[in-house]
FIKOLZA-1660 file (N, C-alpha, C; in steps of 0.1 Angstrom, whole numbers, plus 5000, padded with zeros to 4 digits):
% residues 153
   i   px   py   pz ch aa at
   1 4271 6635 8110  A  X  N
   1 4278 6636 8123  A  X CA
   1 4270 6630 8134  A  X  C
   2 4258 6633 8134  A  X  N
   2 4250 6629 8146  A  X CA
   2 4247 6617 8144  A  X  C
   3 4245 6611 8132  A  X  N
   3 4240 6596 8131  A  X CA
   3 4258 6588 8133  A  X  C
   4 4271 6594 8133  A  X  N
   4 4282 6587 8142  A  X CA
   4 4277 6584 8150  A  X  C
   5 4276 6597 8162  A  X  N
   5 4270 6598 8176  A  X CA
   5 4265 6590 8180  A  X  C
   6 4257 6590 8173  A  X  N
   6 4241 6581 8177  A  X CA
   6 4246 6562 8176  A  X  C
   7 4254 6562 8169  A  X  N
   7 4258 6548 8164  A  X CA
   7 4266 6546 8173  A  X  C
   8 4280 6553 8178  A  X  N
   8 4290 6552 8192  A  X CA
   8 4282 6549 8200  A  X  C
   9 4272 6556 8203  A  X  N
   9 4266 6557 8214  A  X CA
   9 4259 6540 8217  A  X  C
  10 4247 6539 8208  A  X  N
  10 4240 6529 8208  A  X CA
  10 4253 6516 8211  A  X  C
  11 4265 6512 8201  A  X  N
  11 4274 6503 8206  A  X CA
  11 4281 6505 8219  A  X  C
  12 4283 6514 8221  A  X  N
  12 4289 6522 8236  A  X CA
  12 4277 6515 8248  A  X  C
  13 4268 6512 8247  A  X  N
  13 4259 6511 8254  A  X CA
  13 4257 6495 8255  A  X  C
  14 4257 6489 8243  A  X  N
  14 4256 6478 8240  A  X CA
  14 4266 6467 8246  A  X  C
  15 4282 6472 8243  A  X  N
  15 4289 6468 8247  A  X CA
  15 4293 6470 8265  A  X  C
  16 4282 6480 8269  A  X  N
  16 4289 6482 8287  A  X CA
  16 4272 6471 8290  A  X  C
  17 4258 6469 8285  A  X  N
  17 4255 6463 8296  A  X CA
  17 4255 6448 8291  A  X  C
  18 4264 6444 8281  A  X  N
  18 4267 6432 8278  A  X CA
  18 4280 6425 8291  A  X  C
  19 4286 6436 8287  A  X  N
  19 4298 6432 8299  A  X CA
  19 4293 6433 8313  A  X  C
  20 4279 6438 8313  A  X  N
  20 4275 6439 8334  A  X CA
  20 4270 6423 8331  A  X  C
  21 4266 6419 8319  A  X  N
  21 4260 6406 8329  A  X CA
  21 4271 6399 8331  A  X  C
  22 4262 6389 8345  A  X  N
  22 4271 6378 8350  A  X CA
  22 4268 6364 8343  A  X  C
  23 4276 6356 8346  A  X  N
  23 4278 6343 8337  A  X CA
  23 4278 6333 8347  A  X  C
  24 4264 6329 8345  A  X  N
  24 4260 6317 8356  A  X CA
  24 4267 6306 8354  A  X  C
  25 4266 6301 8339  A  X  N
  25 4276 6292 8335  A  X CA
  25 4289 6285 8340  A  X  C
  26 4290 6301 8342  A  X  N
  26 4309 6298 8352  A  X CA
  26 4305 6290 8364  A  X  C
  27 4296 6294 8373  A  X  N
  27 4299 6285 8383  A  X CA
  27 4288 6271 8386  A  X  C
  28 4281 6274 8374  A  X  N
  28 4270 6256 8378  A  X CA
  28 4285 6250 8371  A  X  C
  29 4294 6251 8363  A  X  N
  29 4301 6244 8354  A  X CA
  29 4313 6240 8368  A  X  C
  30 4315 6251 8376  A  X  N
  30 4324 6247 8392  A  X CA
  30 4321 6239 8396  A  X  C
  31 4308 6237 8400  A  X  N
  31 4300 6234 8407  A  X CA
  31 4298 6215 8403  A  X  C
  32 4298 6214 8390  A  X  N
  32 4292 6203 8381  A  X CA
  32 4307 6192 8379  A  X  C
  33 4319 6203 8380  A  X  N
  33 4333 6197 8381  A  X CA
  33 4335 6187 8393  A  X  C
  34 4330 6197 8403  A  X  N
  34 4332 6190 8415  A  X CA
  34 4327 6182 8419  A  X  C
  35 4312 6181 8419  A  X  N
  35 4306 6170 8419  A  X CA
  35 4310 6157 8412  A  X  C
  36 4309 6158 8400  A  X  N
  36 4316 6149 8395  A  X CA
  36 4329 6140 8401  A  X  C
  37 4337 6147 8403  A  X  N
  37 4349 6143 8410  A  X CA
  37 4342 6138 8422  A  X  C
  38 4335 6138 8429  A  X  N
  38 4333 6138 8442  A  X CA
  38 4322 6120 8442  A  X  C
  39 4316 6123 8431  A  X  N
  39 4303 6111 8433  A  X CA
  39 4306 6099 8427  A  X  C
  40 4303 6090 8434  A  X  N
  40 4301 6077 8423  A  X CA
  40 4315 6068 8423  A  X  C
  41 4322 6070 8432  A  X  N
  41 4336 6069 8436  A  X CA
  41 4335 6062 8450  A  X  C
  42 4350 6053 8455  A  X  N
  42 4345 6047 8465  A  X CA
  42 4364 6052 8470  A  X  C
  43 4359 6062 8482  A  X  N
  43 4367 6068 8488  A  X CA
  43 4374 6061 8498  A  X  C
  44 4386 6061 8502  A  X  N
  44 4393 6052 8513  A  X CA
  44 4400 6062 8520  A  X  C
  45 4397 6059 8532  A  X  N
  45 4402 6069 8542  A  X CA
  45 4421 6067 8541  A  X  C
  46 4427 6079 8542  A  X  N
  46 4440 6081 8544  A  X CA
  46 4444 6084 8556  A  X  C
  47 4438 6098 8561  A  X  N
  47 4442 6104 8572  A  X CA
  47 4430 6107 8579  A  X  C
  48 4432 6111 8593  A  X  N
  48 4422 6112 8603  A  X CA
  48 4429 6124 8610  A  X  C
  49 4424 6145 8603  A  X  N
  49 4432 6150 8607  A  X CA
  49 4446 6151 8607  A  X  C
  50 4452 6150 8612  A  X  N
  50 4469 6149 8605  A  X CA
  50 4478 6133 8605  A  X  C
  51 4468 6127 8615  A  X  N
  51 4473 6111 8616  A  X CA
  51 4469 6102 8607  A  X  C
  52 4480 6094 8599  A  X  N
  52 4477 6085 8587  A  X CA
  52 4473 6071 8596  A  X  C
  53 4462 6068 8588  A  X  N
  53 4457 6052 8590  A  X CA
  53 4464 6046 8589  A  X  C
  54 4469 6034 8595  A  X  N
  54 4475 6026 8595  A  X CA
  54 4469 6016 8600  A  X  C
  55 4464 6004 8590  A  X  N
  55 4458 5990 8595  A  X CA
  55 4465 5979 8592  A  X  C
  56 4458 5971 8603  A  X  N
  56 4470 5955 8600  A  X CA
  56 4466 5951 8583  A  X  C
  57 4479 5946 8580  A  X  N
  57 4474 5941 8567  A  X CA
  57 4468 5931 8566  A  X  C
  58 4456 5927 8559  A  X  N
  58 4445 5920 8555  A  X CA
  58 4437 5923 8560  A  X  C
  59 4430 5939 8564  A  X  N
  59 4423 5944 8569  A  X CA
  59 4410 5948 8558  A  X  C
  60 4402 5940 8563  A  X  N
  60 4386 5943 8554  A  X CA
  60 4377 5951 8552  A  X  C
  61 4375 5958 8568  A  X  N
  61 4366 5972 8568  A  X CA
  61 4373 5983 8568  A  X  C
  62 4378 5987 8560  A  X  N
  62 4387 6001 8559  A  X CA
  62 4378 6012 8561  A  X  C
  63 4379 6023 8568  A  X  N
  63 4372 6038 8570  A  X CA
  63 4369 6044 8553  A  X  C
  64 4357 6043 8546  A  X  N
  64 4358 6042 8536  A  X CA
  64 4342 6054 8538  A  X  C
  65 4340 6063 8521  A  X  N
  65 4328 6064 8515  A  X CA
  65 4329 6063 8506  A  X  C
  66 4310 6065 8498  A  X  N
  66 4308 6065 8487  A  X CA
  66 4291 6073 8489  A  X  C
  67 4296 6083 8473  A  X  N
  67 4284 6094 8474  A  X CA
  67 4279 6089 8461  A  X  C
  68 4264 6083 8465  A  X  N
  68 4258 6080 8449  A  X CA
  68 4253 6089 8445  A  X  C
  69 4254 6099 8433  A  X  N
  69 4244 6111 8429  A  X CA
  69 4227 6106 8424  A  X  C
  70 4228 6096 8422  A  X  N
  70 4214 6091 8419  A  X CA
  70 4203 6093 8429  A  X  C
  71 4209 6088 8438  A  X  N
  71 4198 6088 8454  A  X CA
  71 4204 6100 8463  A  X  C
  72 4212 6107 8462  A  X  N
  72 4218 6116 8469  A  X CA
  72 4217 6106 8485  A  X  C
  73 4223 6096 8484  A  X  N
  73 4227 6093 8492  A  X CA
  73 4244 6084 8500  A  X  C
  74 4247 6085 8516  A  X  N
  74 4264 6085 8513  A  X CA
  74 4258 6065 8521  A  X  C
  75 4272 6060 8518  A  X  N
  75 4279 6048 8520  A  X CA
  75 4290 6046 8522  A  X  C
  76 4293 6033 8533  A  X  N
  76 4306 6032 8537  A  X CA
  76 4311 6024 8554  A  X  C
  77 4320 6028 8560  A  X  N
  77 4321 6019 8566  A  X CA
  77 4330 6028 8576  A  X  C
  78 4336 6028 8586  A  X  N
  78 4343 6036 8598  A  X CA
  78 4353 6031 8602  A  X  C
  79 4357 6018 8601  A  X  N
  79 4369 6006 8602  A  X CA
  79 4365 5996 8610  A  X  C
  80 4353 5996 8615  A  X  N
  80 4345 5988 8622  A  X CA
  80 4327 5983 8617  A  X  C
  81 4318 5994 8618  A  X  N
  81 4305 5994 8612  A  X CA
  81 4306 5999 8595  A  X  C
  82 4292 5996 8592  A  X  N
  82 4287 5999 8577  A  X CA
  82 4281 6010 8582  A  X  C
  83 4283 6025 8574  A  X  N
  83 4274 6038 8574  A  X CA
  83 4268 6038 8565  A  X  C
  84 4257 6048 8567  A  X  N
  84 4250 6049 8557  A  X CA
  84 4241 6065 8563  A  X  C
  85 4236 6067 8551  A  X  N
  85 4226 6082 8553  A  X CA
  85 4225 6089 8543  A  X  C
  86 4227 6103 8543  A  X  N
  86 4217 6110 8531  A  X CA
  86 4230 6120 8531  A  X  C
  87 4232 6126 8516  A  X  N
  87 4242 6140 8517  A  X CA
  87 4238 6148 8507  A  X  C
  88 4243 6164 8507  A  X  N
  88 4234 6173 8501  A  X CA
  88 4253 6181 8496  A  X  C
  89 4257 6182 8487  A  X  N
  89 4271 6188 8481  A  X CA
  89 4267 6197 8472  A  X  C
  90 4275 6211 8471  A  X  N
  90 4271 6221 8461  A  X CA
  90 4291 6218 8456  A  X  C
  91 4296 6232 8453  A  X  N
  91 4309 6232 8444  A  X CA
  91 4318 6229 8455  A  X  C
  92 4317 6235 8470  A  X  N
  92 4327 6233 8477  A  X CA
  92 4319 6227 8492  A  X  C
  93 4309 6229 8492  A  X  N
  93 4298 6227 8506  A  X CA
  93 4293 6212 8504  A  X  C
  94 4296 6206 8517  A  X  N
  94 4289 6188 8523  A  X CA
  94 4285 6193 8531  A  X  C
  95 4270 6186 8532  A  X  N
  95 4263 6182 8547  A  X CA
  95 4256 6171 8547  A  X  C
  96 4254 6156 8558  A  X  N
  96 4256 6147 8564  A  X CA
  96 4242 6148 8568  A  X  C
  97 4234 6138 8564  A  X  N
  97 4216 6143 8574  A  X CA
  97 4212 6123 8576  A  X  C
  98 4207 6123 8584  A  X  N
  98 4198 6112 8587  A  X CA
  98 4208 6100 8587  A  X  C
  99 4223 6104 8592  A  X  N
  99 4233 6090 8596  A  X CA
  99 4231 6081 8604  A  X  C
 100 4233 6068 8595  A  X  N
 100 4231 6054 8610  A  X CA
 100 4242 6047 8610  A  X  C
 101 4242 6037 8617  A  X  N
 101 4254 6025 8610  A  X CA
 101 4249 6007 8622  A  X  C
 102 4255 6003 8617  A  X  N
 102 4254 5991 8621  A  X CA
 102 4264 5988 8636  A  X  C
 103 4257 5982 8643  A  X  N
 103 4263 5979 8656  A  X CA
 103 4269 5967 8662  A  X  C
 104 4279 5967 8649  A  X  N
 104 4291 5954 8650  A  X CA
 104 4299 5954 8666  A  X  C
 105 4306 5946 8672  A  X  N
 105 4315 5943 8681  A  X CA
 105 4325 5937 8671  A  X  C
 106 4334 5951 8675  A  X  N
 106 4349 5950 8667  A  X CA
 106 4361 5947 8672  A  X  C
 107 4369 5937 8670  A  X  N
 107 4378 5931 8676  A  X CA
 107 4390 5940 8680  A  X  C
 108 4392 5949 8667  A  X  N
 108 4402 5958 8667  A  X CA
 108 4402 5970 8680  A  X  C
 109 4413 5977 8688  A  X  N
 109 4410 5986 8700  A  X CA
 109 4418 5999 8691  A  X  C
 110 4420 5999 8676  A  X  N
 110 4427 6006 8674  A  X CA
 110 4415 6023 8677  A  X  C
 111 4409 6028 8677  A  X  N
 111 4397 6036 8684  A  X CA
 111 4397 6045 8666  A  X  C
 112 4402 6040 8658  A  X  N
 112 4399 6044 8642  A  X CA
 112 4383 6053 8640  A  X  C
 113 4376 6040 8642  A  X  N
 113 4362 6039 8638  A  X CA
 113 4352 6048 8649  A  X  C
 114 4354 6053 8660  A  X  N
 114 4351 6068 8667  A  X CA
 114 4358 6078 8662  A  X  C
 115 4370 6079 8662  A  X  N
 115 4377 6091 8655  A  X CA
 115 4372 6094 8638  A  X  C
 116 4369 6084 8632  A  X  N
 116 4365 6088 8619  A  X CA
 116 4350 6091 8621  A  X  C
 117 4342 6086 8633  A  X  N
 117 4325 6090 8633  A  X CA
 117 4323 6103 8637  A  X  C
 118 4334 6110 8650  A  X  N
 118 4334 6120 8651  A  X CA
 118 4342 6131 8644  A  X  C
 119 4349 6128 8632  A  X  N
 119 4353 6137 8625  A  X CA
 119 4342 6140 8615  A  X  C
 120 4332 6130 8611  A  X  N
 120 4324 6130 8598  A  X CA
 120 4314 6139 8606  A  X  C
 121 4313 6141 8613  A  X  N
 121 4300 6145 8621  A  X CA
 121 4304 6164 8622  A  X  C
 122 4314 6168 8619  A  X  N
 122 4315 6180 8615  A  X CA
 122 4325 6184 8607  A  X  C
 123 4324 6179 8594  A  X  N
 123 4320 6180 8584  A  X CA
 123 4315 6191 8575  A  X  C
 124 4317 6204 8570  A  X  N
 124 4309 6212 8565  A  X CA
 124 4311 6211 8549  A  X  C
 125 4327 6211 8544  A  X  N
 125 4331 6216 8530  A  X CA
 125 4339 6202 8525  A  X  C
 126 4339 6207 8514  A  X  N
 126 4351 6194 8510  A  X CA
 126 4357 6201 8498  A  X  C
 127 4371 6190 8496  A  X  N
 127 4378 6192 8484  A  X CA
 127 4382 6183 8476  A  X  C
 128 4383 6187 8461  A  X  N
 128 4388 6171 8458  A  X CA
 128 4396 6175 8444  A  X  C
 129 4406 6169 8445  A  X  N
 129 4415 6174 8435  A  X CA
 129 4421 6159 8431  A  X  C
 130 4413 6152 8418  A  X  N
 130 4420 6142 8411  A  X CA
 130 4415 6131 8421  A  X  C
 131 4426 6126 8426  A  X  N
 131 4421 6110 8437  A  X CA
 131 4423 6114 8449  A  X  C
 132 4421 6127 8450  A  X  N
 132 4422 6129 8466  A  X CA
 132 4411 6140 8472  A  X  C
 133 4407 6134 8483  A  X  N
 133 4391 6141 8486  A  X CA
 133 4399 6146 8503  A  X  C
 134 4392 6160 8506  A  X  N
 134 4396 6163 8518  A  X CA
 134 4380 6167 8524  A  X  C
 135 4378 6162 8535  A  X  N
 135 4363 6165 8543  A  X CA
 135 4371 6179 8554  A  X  C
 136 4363 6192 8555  A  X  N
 136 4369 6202 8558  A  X CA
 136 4356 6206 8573  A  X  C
 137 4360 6211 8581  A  X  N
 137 4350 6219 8589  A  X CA
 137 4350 6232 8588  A  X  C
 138 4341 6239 8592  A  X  N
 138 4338 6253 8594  A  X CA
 138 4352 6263 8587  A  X  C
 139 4359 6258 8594  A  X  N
 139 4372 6268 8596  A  X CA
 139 4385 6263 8587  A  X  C
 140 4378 6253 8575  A  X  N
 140 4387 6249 8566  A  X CA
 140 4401 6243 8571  A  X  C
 141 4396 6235 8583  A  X  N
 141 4407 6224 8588  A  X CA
 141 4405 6213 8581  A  X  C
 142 4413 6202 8578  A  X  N
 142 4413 6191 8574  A  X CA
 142 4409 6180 8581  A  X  C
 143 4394 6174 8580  A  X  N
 143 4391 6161 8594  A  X CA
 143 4396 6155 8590  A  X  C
 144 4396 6151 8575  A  X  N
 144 4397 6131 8566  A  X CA
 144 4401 6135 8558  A  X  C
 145 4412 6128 8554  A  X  N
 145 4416 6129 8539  A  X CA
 145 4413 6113 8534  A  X  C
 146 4408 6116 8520  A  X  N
 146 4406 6100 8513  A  X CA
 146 4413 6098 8502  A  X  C
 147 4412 6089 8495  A  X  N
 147 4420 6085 8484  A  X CA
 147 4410 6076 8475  A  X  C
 148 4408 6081 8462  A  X  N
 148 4392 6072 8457  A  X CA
 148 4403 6063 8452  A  X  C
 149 4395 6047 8453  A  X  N
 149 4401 6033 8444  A  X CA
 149 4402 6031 8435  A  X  C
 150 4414 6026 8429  A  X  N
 150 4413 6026 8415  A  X CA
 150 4402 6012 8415  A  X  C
 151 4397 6004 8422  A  X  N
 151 4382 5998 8417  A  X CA
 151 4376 6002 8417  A  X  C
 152 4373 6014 8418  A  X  N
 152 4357 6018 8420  A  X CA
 152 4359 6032 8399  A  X  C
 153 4367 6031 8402  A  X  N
 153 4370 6044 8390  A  X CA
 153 4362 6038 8373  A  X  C
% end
């Protein structure tokens, strides 16, 4: 009878601090999803906040990124200049360090390419679900919505 005991017990035991541990797995594997989805892709701006882009057609510098995971660093364009800089992405968190861009004179007055530099610039989270990437701030508003290329895929 006591060597039951002793045997419930020992598996009783076994089985509760098996179940306390936690399963890191679960979220480097969140974390590894998203990235994925996120890197290596050449993103085209849709919306700016709730207003959809709209460019003349034959329009060459589209408000565009791209996140290389190699160099951890981003690329792209505003609808006017070429950007460039450094970015640091966990499962749901972006952050934006050491941005420049090139100081084209742009024909267009559409004001695209400030509204997309000052949306990028606060920036905290992102989402991305399939071909569609949302750049989020603090308070999980939507600045940019993108749409990745089917050339770049």
């Amino acid at each position: 009878m006591l060597k039951k005991l002793l045997a419930v017990g020992i598996l009783t035991a076994t089985v509760a601090f098996t179940g306390c541990e936690t399963m890191p797995g679960a979220s480097a594997s969140i974390e590894t999803a998203n990235l994925v989805q996120l890197q290596n892709k050449t993103w085209v701006a849709t919306h700016i906040g709730n207003t959809e882009i709209r460019l003349p057609a034959g329009e060459q510098n589209v408000p565009s990124l791209q996140f290389d995971s190699a160099t951890q660093r981003v690329s792209g364009a505003d609808g006017c200049n070429r950007l460039m800089g450094q970015y640091t992405a966990g499962s749901d968190t972006l952050a934006f360090a050491q941005m420049a861009e090139t100081m084209m004179a742009c024909g267009n007055n559409t004001n695209i390419s400030q509204q997309f530099k000052q949306a990028l610039a606060k920036v905290t989270n992102y989402q991305v679900y399939g071909k569609t990437l949302k750049l989020l701030d603090r308070n999980g508003n939507v600045l940019i919505q993108l749409s990745s290329s089917p050339k770049a895929q």
